[in-house]
C-alpha positions as CSV (number, residue, x, y, z in Angstrom):
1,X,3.6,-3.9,-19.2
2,X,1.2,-2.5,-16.2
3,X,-1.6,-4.5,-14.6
4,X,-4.1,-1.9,-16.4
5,X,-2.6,-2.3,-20.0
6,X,-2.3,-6.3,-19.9
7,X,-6.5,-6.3,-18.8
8,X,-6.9,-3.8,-22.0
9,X,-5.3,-6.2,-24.1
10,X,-6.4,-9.5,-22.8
11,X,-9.5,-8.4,-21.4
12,X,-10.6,-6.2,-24.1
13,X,-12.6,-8.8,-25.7
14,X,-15.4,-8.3,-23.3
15,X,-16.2,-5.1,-24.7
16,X,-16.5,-6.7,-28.3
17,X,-19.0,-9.5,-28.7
18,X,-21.9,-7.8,-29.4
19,X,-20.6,-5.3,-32.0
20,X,-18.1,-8.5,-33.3
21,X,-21.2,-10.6,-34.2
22,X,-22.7,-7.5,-35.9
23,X,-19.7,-7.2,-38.2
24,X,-20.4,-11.4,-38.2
25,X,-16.3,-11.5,-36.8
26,X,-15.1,-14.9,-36.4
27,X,-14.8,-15.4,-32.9
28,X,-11.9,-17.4,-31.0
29,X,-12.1,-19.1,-27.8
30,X,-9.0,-18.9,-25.6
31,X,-9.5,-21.3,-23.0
32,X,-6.5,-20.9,-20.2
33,X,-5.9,-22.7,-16.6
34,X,-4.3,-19.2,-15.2
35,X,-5.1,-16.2,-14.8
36,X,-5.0,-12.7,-17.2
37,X,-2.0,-11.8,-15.3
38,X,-0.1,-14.5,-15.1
39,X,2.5,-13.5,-18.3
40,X,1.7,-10.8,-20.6
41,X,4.7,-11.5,-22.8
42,X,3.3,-14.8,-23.5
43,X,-0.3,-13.1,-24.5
44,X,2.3,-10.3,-26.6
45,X,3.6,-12.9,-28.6
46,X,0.0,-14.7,-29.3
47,X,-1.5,-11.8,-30.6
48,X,1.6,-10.7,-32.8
49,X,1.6,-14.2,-34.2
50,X,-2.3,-13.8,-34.9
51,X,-1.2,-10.5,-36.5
52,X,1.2,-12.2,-38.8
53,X,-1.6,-14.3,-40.2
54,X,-3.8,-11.6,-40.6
55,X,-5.8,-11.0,-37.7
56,X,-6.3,-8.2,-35.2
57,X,-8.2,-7.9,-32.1
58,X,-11.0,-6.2,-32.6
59,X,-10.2,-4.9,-36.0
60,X,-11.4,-8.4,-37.8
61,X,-11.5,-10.9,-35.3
62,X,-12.9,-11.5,-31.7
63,X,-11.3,-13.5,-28.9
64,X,-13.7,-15.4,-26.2
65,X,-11.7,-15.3,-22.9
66,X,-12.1,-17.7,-20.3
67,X,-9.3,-18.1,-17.1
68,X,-9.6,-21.1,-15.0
69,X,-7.6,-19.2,-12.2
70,X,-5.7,-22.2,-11.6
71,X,-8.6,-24.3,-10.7
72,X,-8.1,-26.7,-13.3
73,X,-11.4,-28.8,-13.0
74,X,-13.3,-25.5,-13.9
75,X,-11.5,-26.2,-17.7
76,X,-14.4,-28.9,-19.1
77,X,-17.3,-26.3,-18.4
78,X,-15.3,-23.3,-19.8
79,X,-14.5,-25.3,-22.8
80,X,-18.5,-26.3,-23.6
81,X,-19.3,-22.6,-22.6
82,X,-16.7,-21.9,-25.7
83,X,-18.8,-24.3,-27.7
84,X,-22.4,-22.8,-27.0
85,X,-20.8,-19.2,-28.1
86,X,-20.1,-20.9,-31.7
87,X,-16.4,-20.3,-32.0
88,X,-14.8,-21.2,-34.9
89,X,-11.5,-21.9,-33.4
90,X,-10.5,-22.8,-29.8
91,X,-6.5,-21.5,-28.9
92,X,-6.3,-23.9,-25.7
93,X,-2.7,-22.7,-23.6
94,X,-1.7,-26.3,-21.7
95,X,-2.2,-30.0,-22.0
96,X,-5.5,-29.9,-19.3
97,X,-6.9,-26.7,-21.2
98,X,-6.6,-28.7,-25.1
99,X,-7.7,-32.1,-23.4
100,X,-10.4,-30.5,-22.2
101,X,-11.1,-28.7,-25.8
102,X,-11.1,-31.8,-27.1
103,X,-13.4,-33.7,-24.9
104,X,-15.7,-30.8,-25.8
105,X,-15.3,-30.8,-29.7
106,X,-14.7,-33.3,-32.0
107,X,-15.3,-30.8,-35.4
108,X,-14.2,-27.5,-34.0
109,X,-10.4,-27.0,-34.6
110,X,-7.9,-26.6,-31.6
111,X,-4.6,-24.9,-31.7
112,X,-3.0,-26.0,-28.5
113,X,0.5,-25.2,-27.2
114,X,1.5,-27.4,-24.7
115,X,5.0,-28.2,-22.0
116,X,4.9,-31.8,-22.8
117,X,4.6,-34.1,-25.7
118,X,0.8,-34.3,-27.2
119,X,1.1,-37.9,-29.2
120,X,2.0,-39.5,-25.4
121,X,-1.2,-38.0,-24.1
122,X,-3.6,-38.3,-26.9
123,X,-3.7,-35.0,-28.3
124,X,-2.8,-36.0,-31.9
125,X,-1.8,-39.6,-33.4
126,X,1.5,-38.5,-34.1
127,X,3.9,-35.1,-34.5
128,X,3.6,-35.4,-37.6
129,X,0.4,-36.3,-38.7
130,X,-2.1,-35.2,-36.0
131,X,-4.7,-37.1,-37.2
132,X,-7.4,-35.1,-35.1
133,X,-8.9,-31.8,-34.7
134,X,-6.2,-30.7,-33.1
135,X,-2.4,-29.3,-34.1
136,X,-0.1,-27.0,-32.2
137,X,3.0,-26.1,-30.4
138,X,5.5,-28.5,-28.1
139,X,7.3,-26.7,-26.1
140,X,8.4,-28.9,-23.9
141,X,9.1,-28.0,-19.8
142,X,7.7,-31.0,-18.6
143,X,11.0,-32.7,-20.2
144,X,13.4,-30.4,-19.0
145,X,14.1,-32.0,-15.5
146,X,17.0,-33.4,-16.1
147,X,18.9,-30.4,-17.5
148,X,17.5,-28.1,-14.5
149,X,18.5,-30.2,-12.7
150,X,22.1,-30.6,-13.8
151,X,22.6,-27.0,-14.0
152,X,21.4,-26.5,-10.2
153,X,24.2,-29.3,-9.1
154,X,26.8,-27.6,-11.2
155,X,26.0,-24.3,-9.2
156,X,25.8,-25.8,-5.8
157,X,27.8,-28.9,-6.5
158,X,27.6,-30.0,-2.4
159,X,23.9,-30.0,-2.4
160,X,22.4,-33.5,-1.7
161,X,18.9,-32.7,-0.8
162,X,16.6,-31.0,-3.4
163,X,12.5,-30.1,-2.8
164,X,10.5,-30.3,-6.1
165,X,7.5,-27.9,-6.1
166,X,4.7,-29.2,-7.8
167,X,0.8,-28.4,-8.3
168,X,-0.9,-31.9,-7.4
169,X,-4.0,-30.5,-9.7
170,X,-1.8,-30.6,-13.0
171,X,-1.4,-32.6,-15.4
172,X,1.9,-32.2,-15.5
173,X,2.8,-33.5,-11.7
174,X,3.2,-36.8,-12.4
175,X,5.2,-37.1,-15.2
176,X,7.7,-34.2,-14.2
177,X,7.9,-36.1,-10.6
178,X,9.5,-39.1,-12.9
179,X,11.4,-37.4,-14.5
180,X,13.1,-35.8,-12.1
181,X,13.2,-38.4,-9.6
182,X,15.2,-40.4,-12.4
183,X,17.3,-37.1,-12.8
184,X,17.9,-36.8,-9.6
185,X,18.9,-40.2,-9.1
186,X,21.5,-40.4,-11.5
187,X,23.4,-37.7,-10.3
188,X,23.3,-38.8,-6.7
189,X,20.1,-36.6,-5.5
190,X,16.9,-37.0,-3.0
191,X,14.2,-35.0,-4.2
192,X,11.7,-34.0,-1.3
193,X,8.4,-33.3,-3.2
194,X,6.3,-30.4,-1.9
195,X,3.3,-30.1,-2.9
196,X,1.1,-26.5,-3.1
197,X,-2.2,-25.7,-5.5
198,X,-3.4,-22.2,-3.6
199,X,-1.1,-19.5,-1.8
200,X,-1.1,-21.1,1.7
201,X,0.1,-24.1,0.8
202,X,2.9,-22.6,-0.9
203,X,3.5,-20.9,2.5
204,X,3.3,-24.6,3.8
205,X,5.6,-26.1,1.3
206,X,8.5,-23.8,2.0
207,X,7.8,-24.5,5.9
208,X,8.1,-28.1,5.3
209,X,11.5,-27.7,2.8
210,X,13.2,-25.8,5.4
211,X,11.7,-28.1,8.1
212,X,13.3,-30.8,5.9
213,X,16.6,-28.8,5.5
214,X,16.7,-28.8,1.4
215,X,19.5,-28.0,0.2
216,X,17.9,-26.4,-3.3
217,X,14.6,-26.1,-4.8
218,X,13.2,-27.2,-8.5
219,X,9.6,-25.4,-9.6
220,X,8.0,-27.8,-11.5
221,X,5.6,-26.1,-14.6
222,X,2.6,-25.3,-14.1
223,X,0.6,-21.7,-14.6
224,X,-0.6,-21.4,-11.2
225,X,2.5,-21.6,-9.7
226,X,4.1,-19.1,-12.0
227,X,0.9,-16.8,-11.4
228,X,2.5,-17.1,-7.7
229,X,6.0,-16.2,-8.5
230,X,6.5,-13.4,-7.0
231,X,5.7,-15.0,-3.4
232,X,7.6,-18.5,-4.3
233,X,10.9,-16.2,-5.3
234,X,10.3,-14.2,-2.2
235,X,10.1,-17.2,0.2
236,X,12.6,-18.8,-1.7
237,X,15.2,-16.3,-0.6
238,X,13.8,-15.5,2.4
239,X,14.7,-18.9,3.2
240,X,17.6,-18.4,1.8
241,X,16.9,-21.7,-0.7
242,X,18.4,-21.6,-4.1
243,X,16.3,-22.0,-6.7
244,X,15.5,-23.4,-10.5
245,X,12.7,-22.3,-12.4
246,X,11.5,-23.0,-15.6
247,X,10.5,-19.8,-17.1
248,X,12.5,-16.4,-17.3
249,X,9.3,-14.7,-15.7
250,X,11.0,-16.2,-12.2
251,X,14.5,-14.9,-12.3
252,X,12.7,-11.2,-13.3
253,X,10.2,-11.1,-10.6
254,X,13.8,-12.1,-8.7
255,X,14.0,-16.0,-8.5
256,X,17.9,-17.5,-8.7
257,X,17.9,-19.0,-12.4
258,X,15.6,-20.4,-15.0
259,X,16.1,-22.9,-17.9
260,X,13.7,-23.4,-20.4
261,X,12.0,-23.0,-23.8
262,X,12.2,-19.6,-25.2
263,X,7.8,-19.4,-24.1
264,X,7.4,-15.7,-26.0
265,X,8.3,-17.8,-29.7
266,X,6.5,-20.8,-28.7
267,X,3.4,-18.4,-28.2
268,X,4.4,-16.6,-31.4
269,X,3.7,-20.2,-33.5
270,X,0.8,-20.6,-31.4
271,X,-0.7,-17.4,-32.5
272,X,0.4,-18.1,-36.1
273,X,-1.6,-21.5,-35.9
274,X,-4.8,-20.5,-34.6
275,X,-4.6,-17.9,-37.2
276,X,-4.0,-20.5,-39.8
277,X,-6.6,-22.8,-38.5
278,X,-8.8,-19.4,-38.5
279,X,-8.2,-19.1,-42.4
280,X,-9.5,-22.7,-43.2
281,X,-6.3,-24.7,-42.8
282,X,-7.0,-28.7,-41.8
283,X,-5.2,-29.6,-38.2
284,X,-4.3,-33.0,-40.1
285,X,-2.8,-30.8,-42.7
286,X,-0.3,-28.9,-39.8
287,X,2.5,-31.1,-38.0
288,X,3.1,-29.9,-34.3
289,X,5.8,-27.7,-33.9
290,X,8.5,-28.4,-31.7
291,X,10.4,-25.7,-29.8
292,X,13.8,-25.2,-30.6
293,X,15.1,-22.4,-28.5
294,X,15.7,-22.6,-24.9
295,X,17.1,-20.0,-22.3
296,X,19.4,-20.0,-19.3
297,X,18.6,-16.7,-17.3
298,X,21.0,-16.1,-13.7
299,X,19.6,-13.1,-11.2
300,X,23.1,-12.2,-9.6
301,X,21.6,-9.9,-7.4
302,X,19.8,-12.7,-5.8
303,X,22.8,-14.9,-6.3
304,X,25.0,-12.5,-4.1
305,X,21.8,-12.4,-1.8
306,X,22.5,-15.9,-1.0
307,X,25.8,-15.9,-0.7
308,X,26.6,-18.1,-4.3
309,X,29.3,-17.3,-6.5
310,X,28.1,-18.3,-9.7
311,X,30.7,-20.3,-12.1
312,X,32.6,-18.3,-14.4
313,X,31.7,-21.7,-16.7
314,X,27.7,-21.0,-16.1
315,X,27.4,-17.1,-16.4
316,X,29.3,-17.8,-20.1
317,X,26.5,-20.3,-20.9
318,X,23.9,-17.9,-19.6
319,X,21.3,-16.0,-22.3
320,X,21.0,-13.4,-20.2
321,X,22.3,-12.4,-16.4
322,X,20.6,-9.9,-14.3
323,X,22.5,-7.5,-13.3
């Protein structure tokens, strides 16, 4: 999808307010910590899950944008902005975006889809029984450490030094720094963390991990950093630094390999969900959903780039390899 046609579809809502509240459309607030281009796949698959509970774009429904642009502490004022338009239901995309919903709103619903678990960070009493006014998808990245990790070693079995790249603004640095630093640990690793939250200090952080002489490089979630990916998999071969990322997005733009949660699905249920919650439906009433599908996508182009051989053992576990 061009740059031009993702705006149209993400951005078209700014041409619909006015005429929306004339037709007295519900309106939705999607409240995001990227940016519009960050992953139009991901928007795709919202809007055809909206579609399967009856709602289009324009056509019956309206769809309040607002992009933090990676700047995380701009979320609280975006989501009260949502709240003065009179939404009826906020679609919040990561665990900053639906805490910061939620701070905002105690009686508007929230659909949320989120990388790590929402009952350990006070999203909903429990998977099953949310218990709030909020209910949505778990798609887990900020758990997946452990594998990436284990797949990386596998593929370059001598490597004994591995940078993590993390945003220091999200919420998810902390507990994906544990989790991989216990990962890491287990398998005999030392995890340099790097830390970057604007485009220079990416350019720092790859200074500093060949500086430190990594040996291989985990990207830690977060949507600034994949709204960056085309530099981080451009410095990351450049540098000639094999990389794990958590997102297929990577490995396309040209990154090494990704594992993770198949995102277009989970964004699928998320659409369904604000849809539902759209149509009357009670967040107590709707359990989170938890991700089932994950992906292993290998870039042999790159591969060959850095001089790896990939395992005959990985490429027949892979999902898909780019040819």
């Amino acid at each position: 999808m061009r740059r031009r046609e993702f705006i149209t579809v993400l951005g078209g809502a700014a041409a619909w307010p006015l005429a929306a509240r004339a037709q007295q459309m519900p309106v939705i607030g999607f409240l995001h910590p990227g940016s519009p281009p960050a992953s139009p796949s991901l928007a795709t698959g919202f809007l055809r899950g909206l579609g399967e509970a009856g709602y289009v774009e324009g056509h019956n429904v309206t769809i309040e944008y607002r992009w933090a642009q990676g700047e995380y502490a701009r979320l609280p004022k975006m989501a009260d902005d949502l709240i003065h338009v009179q939404v009826s239901v906020i679609a919040a995309v990561g665990t900053a975006a639906a805490l910061a919903a939620q701070a905002a709103t105690t009686s508007i619903p929230i659909a949320f889809v989120v990388v790590d678990n929402p009952a350990k960070v006070g999203l909903v009493h429990s998977l099953s029984r949310p218990e709030s006014n909020a209910t949505g998808v778990n798609y887990f990245l900020a758990e997946l450490g452990s594998k990436q990790l284990g797949l990386l070693h596998e593929l370059i079995p001598v490597a004994m030094r591995v940078g993590l790249l993390v945003n220091p603004t999200s919420p998810l640095t902390e507990p994906v720094t544990r989790d991989a630093m216990a990962a890491a640990a287990a398998i005999g690793l030392q995890i340099d963390v790097v830390e970057a939250k604007n485009s220079p200090e990416i350019e720092a952080a790859f200074a500093t991990l060949v500086r430190n002489r990594a040996d291989a490089l985990l990207v830690g979630p977060d949507a600034f950093l994949l709204s960056r990916r085309v530099q981080i998999t451009t410095l990351a071969t450049r540098h000639a630094i094999p990389a794990m990322y958590n997102a297929r997005e990577y490995p396309e733009a040209g990154g090494l390999m990704s594992y993770g949660t198949v995102e277009t699905e989970a964004f699928h249920q998320f659409g369904v969900y604000t849809g539902k919650l759209l149509k009357g439906a009670k967040p107590v009433d709707l359990p989170v959903i938890q991700s089932t599908k994950f992906e292993l996508v290998i870039n042999l182009p790159t591969s060959r780039t850095l001089g790896l051989e990939i395992p005959a053992t990985l490429l027949a576990r892979a999902d898909e390899v780019i040819e």
